[in-house]
N, C-alpha and C positions, 0 to 999 in steps of 0.2 A: 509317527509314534509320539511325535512332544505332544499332540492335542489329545493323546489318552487322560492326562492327569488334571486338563482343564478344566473337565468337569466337579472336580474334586477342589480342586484350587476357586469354584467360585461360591464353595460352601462357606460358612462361617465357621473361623476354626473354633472358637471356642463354641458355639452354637447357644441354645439356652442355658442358663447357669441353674444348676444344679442345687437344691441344697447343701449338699457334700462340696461342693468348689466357690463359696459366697464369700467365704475368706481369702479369695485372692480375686487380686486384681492385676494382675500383671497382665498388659497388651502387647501379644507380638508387634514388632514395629515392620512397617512394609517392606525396608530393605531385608530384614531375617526372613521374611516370610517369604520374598521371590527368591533370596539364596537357597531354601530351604528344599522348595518345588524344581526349583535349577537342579540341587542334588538330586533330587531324588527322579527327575528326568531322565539325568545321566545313565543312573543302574537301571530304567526300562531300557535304555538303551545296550546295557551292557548284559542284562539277561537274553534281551531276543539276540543280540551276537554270539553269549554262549548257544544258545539254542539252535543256531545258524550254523556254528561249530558240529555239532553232532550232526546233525541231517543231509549238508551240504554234499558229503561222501558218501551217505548211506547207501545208496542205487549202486556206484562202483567200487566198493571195496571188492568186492569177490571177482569181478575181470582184472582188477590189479593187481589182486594178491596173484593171480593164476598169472600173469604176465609178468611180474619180478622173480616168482618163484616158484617151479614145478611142482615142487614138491609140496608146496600144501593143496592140504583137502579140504575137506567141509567142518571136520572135527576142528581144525585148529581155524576156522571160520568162525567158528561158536567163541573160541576164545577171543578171538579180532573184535566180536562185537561186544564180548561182555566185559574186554578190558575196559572200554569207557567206564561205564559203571560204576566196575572194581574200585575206579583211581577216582571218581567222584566219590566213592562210599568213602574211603581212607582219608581224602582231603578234607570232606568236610567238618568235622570235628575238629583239623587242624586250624584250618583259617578261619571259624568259627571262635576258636578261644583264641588267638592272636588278636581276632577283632575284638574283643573283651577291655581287652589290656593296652592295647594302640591303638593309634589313628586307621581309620579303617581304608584309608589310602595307601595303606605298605599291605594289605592281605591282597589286596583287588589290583594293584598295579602287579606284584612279585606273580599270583595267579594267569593274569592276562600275559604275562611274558613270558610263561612258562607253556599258556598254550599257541605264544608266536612261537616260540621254538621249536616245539612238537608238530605243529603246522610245517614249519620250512624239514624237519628232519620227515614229515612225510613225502616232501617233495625230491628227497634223497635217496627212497631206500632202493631204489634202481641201481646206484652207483654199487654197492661190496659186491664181490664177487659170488657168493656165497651167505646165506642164512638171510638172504633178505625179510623173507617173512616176520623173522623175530625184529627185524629193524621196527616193520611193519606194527608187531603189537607192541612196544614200545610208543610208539609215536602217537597211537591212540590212546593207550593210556595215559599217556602224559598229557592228551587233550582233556582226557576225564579228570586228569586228576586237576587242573588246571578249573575246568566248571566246578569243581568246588566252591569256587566263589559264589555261588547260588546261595551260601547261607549267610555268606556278608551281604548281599543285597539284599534278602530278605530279613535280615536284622537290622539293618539300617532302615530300611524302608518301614518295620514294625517300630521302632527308636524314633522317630522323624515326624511319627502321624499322630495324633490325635485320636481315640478310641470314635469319634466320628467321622473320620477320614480313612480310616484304616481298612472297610471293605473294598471300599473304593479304590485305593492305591493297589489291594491285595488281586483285585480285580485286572486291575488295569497291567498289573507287573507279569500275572497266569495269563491275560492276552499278546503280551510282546513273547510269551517264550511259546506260545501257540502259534503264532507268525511267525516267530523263527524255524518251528519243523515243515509249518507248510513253505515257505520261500527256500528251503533249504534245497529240496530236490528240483524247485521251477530254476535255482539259480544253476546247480547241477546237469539239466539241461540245455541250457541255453551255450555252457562248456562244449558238451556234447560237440558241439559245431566246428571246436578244432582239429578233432579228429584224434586219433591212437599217436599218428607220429610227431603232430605239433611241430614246433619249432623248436632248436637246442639250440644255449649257450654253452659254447664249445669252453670256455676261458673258465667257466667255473661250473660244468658239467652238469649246468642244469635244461631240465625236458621241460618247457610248456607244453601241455598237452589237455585230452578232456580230464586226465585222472589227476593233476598235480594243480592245474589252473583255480581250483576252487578252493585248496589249501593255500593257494596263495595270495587267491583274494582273504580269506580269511585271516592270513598273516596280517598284513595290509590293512584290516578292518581293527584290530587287535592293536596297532599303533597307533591308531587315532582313539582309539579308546582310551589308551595310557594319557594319550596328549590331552583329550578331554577332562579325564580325574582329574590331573596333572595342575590341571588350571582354571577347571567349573568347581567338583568337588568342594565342598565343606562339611566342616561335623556340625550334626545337627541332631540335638534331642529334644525330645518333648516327653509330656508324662499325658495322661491316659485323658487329661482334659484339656493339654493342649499349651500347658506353661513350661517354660524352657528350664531344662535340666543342668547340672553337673552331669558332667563323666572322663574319666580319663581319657576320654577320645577324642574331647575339645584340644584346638590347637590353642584357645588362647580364652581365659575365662570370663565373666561379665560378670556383673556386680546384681544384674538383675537375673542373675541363674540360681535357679533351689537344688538342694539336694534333697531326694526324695527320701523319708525312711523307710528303712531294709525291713519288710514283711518276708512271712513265711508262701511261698507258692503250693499249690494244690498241686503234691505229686502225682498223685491218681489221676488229675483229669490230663498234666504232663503226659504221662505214658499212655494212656485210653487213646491222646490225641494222636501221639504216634503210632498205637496199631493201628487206628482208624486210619490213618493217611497212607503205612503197610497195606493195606486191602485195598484200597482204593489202587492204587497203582500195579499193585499187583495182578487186578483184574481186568483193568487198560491193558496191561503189558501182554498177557495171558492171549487177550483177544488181540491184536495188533499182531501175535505170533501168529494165530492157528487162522487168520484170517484167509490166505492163501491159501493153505493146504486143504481149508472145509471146502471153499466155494470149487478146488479141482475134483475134490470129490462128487458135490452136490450135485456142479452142475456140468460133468465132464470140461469144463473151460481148458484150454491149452495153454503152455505158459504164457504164449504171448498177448492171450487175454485174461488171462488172470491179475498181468504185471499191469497192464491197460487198466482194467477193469475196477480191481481191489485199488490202485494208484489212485485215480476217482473219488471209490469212494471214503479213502483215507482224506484224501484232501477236503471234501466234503466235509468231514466231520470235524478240520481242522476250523472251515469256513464257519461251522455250527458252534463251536467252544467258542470262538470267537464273540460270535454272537450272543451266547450265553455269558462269557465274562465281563460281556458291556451291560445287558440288561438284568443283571442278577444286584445290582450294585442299589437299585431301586428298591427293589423286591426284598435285600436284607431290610430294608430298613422300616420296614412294614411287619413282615413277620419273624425277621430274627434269623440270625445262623445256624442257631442250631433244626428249627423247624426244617431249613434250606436243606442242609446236613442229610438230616431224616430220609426226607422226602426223595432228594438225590439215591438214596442206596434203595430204595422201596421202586424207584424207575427203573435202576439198574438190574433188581432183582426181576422184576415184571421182563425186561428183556433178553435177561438170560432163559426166564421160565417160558418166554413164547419160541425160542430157538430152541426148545426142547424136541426132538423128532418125532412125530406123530403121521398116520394115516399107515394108507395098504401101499403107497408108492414108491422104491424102490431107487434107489441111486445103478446110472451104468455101472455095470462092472470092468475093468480094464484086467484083462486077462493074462496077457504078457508082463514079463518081469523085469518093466523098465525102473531100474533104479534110478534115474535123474529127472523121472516124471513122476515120482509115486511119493506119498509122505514116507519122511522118515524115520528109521526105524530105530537108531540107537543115538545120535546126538541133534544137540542144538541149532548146529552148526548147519546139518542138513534141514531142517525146517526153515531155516533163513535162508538157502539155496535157490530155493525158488525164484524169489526177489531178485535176482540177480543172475540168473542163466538169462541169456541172450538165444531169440531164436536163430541168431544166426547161429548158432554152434554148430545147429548139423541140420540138415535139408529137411527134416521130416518132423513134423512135432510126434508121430509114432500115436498107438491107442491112449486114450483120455477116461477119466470116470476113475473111480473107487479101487485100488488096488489089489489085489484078489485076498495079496498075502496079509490082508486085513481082514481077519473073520470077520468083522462086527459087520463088511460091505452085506454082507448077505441076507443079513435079517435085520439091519436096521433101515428106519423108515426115510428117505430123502426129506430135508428141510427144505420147503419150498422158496422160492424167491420171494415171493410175497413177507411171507416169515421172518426169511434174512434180513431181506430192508428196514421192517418193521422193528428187529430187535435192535439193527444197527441205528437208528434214529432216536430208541430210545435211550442207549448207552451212551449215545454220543450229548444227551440231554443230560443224563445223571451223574457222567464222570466230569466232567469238567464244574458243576452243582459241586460234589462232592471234593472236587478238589482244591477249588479257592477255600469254601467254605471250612475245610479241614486246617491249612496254615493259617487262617485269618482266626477262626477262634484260640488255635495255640499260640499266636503273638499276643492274644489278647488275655490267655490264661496266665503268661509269662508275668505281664505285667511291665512296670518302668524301668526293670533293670536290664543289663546290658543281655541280649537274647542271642549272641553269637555262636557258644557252646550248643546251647538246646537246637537253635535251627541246622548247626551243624548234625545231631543228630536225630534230627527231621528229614533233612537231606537226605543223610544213611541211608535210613531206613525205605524214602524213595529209589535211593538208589541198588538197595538190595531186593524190593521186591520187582527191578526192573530185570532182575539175575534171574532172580526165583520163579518168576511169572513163567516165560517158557520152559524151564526145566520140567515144571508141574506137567503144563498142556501137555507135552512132546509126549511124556509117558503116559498118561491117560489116556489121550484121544489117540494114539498110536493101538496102544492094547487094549483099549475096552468101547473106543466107538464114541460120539457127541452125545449122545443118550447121558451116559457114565459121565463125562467129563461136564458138560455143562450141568446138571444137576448138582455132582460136586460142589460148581461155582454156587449154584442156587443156596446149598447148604450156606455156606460159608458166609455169602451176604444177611443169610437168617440170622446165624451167630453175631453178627458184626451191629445188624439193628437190633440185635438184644442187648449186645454190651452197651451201644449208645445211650438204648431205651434205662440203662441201670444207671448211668452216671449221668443222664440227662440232666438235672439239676445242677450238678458237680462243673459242668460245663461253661460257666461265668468267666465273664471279665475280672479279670486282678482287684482294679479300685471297686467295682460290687460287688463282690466277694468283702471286703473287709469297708464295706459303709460308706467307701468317700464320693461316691457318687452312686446314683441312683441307674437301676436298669432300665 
């Protein structure tokens, strides 16, 4: 992951001079300029670890929960998953304005300990005798709340760079947290191999096992991270061309630092930028839920080729964002973010509108009324179920295909394979497009002052429509069928490249916005 930033680092920071920046001359000196790429190293490395945090468990939360605690169901599932979130949605405004006002080494160290903690208290919740489960969503939210730090890395990292540097890093920061979801579950397998009963330390009543093991690597990964802040870290600012800054978040001042003056930011294209980045996630999210349940419908698949199958081609498209957030970094720099933006929701839409059902062919029907093979019908919780039943549970996968208790199985048209792949290639093109391209123009609308509050509620907003997303899907595509629900989507991305299409212009960098450099 260090050789993401290299490419960045072998640009010219200050690049050609401007008529807006002829009055300065100030050259970074070599040694600020390796501490600077040192820092901002560090936090690729501390986002793809948050990132590794969330994913690392996601396959086994639901045999664990069921194995600490009988009495939970799928309902209180839905909330296991969406506490992360929750405690990311809360956190980030918080250690967003902390990073404002301090060193941005006390939000991202206090953050990262909070989610070793919540890491070792997940590898406990086996010990009470009683109410384990609530142990349980404790311990993930305190993980989420912990990824908060997602908005101090991306405000430092937006602080740090140079408006020429800055797709690039933005780029390069949405690939490590994209390798953290795909490496999360390969590492969660590989656990897999010690099996349910693992090994106990009797002395302090702890279980290695497949379920606690990868929390504990995480812990473990989460202390060398502190040790790396601890002693890499530095504060580093720069302004939109690339001259080094004041800010209260310097540990120690230089003679050759400006203070910038305090301009007014474009609130409108502030908030525009945030619904935009709302949609965008929201419509990952949305599709990332209903992904399992359509393909058991479509294509009668049984769980244990669904969890095969869809597993595939999730990682797949991890592969492909990957792909896209390295060669996208080129391509702004030709025709611009916002073009990128556009273009991104216009793919996305084309791939929701090709998974729209069409023809005379008909989905199997599953006639029996297996409830732990059928989508779900009143929470979240069972839509994520899927994901996580084991064919061992019971000897029989039983009948497969379209639920009966689903009218819509009846007379709606099967989406063919062909179709599904095709819309999935294309989303997997447009969402990861739209979602660098969405924080890197809001870092850039921000401008040179501290960005910790707003990315905090940038964050949010990602992390609320990671809530909202399946809520939506569950209740459409339950009641009214893919026809209804993806159309829905369709609408929604029309609305989204209108609003872009209104405030297109509005959509500028801070210093071109107000003259000091040129677009």
């Amino acid at each position: 992951m260090a050789g993401l930033g290299v490419q960045a680092e072998q640009e010219p920071l200050l690049g050609d001079r401007t008529p807006g920046s002829r009055e300065w001359d100030i050259i970074e000196t070599e040694e600020h300029y390796k501490s600077r790429w040192r820092s901002i190293r560090i936090l690729y490395l501390t986002m793809f670890l948050s990132s590794v945090g969330f994913s690392i468990v996601i396959m086994s939360i639901w045999p664990y929960l069921q194995k600490i605690d009988r009495t939970a169901d799928t309902s209180f599932l839905g909330w296991v998953i969406a506490s992360f979130s929750l405690g990311q949605m809360v956190a980030s405004p918080i250690f967003g304005l902390w990073s404002n006002y301090r060193p941005r080494k006390e939000p991202l160290i206090v953050s990262i300990f909070i989610s070793v903690a919540a890491n070792c208290l997940y590898a406990y919740v086996h010990v009470p005798a009683s109410h384990n489960k609530y142990y349980m969503l404790v311990a993930r939210g305190l993980v989420g709340f912990g990824a908060g730090n997602v908005a101090v890395i991306r405000s430092y990292i937006a602080g740090a760079t140079s408006l020429q540097e800055r797709t690039s890093s933005m780029a390069n920061t949405s690939a490590c947290q994209a390798l953290g979801f795909i490496l999360g579950p390969v590492f969660q397998t590989c656990f897999a191999l010690i099996g349910e009963k693992g090994v106990t330390w009797e002395t302090i009543q702890l279980q290695i096992n497949m379920y606690t093991a990868p929390v504990l690597l995480g812990a473990f990964l989460g202390v060398l991270n502190i040790i790396l802040i601890l002693f890499i870290l530095r504060e580093h600012r720069v302004d939109d061309s690339g001259r080094q800054c004041k800010s209260i978040n310097f540990e120690e001042a230089s003679t050759d630092e400006i203070q910038i003056p305090q301009r007014s930011i474009d609130k409108v294209a502030v908030v525009t930028t945030n619904v935009l980045f709302f949609v965008v996630l929201f419509i990952f999210a949305l599709f990332e839920t209903i992904l399992t349940p359509l393909t058991m419908d479509m294509y009668a698949w049984t769980r244990e080729q669904a969890v095969l199958y869809d597993g595939i081609i999730l990682a797949a498209l991890g592969i492909e964002a990957v792909i896209i957030f390295m060669g996208i970094k080129s391509l702004a720099k030709k025709i611009g973010e916002r073009a990128i933006l556009l273009g991104g929701l216009v793919i996305i839409w084309i791939g929701f509108f090709i998974l729209l059902p069409w023809g005379n062919q008909f989905p199997k029907i599953q006639w029996e009324d297996l409830h732990n093979h059928s989508i779900p019908n009143t929470t979240f919780g069972e839509i994520i179920i899927t994901l996580w039943r084991s064919p061992r549970e019971d000897q029989s996968e039983g009948p497969t295909g379209c639920p009966i208790e689903q009218a819509w199985c009846l007379y709606t048209p099967m989406i063919h394979l062909a179709q599904f792949l095709t819309s999935v290639v294309l989303i997997g093109i447009g969402y990861p497009s739209c979602n660098v391209m969405s924080y890197t123009l809001y870092s850039k609308i921000l401008g040179p002052k501290p960005q910790g509050v707003y990315m905090g509620w940038l964050t949010a907003s990602g992390s609320a429509a990671r809530i909202l997303g399946p809520v939506f899907i569950s209740q459409v595509y339950t009641s009214w069928g893919p026809r209804w629900a993806f159309s829905l989507v369709c609408g929604i991305v029309v609305l989204t490249i209108t609003l872009l299409g209104v405030v297109y212009r509005r959509l500028v960098a801070f210093s071109v916005r107000h003259g000091r450099i040129q677009e």
